[in-house]
N, C-alpha and C positions, 0 to 999 in steps of 0.2 A: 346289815340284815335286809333279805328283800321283803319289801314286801308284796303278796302275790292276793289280788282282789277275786271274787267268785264270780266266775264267770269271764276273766280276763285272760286270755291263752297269751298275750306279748313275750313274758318269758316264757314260755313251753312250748315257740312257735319254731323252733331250731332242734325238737327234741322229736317235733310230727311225722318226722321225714320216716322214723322207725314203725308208726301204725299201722296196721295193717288193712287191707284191702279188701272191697266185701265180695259175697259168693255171686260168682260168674254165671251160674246155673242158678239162680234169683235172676238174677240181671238181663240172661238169657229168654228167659221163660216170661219176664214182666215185657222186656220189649216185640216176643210173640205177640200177647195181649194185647199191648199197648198198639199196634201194627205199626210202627215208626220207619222210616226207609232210610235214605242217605238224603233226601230234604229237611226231614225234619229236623226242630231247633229244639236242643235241651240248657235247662240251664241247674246249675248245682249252686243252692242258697243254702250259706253258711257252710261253704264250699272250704274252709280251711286253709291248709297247705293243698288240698289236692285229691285225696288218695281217692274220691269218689270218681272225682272227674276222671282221672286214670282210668279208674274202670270204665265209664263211662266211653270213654276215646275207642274201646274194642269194641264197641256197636256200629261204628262205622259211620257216625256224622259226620255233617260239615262245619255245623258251627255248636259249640258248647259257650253257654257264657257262667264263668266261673264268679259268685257274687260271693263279698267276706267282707265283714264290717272292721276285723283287725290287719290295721297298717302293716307289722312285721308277719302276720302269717300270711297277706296275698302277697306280700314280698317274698317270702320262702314258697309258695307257691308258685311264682312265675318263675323262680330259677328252676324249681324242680321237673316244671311238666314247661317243657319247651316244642308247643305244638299249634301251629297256626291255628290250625280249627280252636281254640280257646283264648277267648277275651275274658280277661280280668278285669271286675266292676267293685267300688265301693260301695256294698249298700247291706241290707240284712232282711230279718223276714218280714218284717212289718213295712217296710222298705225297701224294694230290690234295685229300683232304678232300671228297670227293664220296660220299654213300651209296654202299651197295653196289645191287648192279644196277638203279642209277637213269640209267644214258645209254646211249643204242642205238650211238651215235657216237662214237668218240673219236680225237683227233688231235693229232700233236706234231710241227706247223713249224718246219724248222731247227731242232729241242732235241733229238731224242731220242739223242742223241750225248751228251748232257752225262749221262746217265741210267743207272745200273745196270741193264743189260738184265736179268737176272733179276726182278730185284726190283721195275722198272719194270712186264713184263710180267705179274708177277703181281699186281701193282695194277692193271692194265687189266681182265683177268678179272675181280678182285672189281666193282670199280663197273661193269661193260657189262651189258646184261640177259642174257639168253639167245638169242645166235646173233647178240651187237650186234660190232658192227667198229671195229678199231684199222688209222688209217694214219696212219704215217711220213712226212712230207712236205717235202722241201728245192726249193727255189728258186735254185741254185749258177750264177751266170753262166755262159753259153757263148762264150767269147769267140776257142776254135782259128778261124784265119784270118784272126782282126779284126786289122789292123795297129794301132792306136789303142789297145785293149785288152792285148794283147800286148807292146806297150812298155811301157806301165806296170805289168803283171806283171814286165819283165824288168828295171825300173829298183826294183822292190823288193825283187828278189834279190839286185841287185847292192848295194843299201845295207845288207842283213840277208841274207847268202850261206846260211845257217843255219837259216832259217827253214826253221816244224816245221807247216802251216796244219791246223787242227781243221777236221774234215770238214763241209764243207756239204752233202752228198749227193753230189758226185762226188770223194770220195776213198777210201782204206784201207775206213773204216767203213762204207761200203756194198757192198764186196764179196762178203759171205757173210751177206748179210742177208736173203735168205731162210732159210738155215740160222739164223740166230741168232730170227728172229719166231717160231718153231716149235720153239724147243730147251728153252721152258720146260712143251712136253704142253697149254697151255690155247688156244691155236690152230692154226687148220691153214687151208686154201685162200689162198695167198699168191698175191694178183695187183700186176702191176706198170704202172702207166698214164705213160706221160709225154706232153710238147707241149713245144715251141718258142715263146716270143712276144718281142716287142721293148719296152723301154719310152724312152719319149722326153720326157727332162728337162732340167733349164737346169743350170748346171754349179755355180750353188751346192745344188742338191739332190745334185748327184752326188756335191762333196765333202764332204755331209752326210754321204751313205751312208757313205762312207769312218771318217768319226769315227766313225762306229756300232759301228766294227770292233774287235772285243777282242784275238784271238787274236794278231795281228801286232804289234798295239801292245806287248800283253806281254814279249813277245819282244824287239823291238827298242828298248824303252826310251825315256824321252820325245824324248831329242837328235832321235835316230836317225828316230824317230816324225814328230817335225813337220820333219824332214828330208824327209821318202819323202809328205808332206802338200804340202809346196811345191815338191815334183817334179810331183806330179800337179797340180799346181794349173798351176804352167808349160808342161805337156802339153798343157794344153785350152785355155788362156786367150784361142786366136783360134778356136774353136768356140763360133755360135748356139747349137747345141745338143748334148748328149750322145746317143746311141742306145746304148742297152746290149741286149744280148741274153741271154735267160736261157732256162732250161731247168727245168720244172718235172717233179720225179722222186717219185713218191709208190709205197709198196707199203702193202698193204690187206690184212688176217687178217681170220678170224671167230672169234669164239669160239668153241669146243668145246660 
């Protein structure tokens, strides 16, 4: 039996490759704001396998420094994005191991949840330059209305009634997070950008995404686990294809 710890991606670090990507037209529009050129240096903390930094690479830098505190996912990360502009760093939010005000940009896809906001934010500060930006960025499916999605939401509560899910940007921890980006004094101008996009995958990428998933599995323990696997596997199995719809939810500080 594995066992799989909260907050621990080592196994589900071979399953990331399947996640998907966040909206381009967010990304687009932040680095209007943000006015970034082909000098400027971004770095993606709690950068994973990758999928940010991917995106990231269509802006057109030179240097991206990709930070991830787990060994087997910057390892699946370096195989998967094979692109000089990106140096893979061991470190995390509270810890980047990045100079101090050596990156104009900096960003945490789906992580900064896992992160002591204090202590996170004042690591952002030290390594940004002077007047560089930190955005928070999740990717949280939108699935109110989907009937297809929505069944298999409600056939997971129904196998783990209990379940507790760790914020992907539409939960608790993004309630008061403008309050919370600005509660440590070293930013201020908090904007909020979001978009709608759809992606369209074949049904073993979708139940890729699925294993990728920590928080649930934790929770409901392995039975239960590859139970709520072979629900969703029997939910789709006369669908060509999957459609998922997501929502991509980013807020964006300057440094002080």
């Amino acid at each position: 039996m594995i066992e799989v710890k909260h907050g621990d991606f080592t196994k589900m670090a071979k399953n990331y490759i399947n996640r998907v990507g966040y909206s381009e037209v967010v990304l687009k529009n932040l680095a209007s704001y943000v006015g970034i050129d082909e000098e400027s240096t971004i770095a993606d903390v709690g950068a994973g396998t990758g999928k940010l930094t991917e995106n990231l690479l269509l802006l057109g830098n030179q240097k991206i420094y990709a930070v991830e505190p787990n060994d087997q996912m910057r390892e699946e990360g370096s195989k998967y994005i094979e692109d000089k502009r990106v140096e893979w760093l061991k470190g995390n939010g509270e810890d980047t191991k990045l100079k101090d005000a050596s990156i104009d940009w900096l960003f945490m896809g789906s992580s900064f949840h896992w992160v002591d906001t204090e202590k996170g934010l004042k690591e952002f500060s030290r390594v940004l330059t002077p007047g560089g930006f930190f955005t928070a960025i999740w990717n949280p499916r939108d699935i109110k209305g989907n009937p297809l999605h929505e069944r298999i939401e409600d056939k997971i509560y129904e196998i783990v009634p209990n379940i507790k899910r760790v914020s992907s940007g539409s939960g608790k921890f993004t309630d008061f997070l403008f309050e919370k980006l600005v509660s440590t004094g070293d930013f201020k101008d908090v904007i909020y950008v979001e978009a709608h996009h759809n992606e369209v995958m074949s049904k073993e990428r979708y139940l890729g995404i699925w294993k990728s998933v920590n928080d649930i599995r934790v929770q409901a323990g392995e039975d239960k686990w590859f139970l709520i696997l072979e629900s969703i596997a029997d939910m789709i199995k006369d669908q060509d294809e999957i459609i998922v719809p997501y929502k991509t939810r980013s807020w964006t500080v300057r440094k002080k």
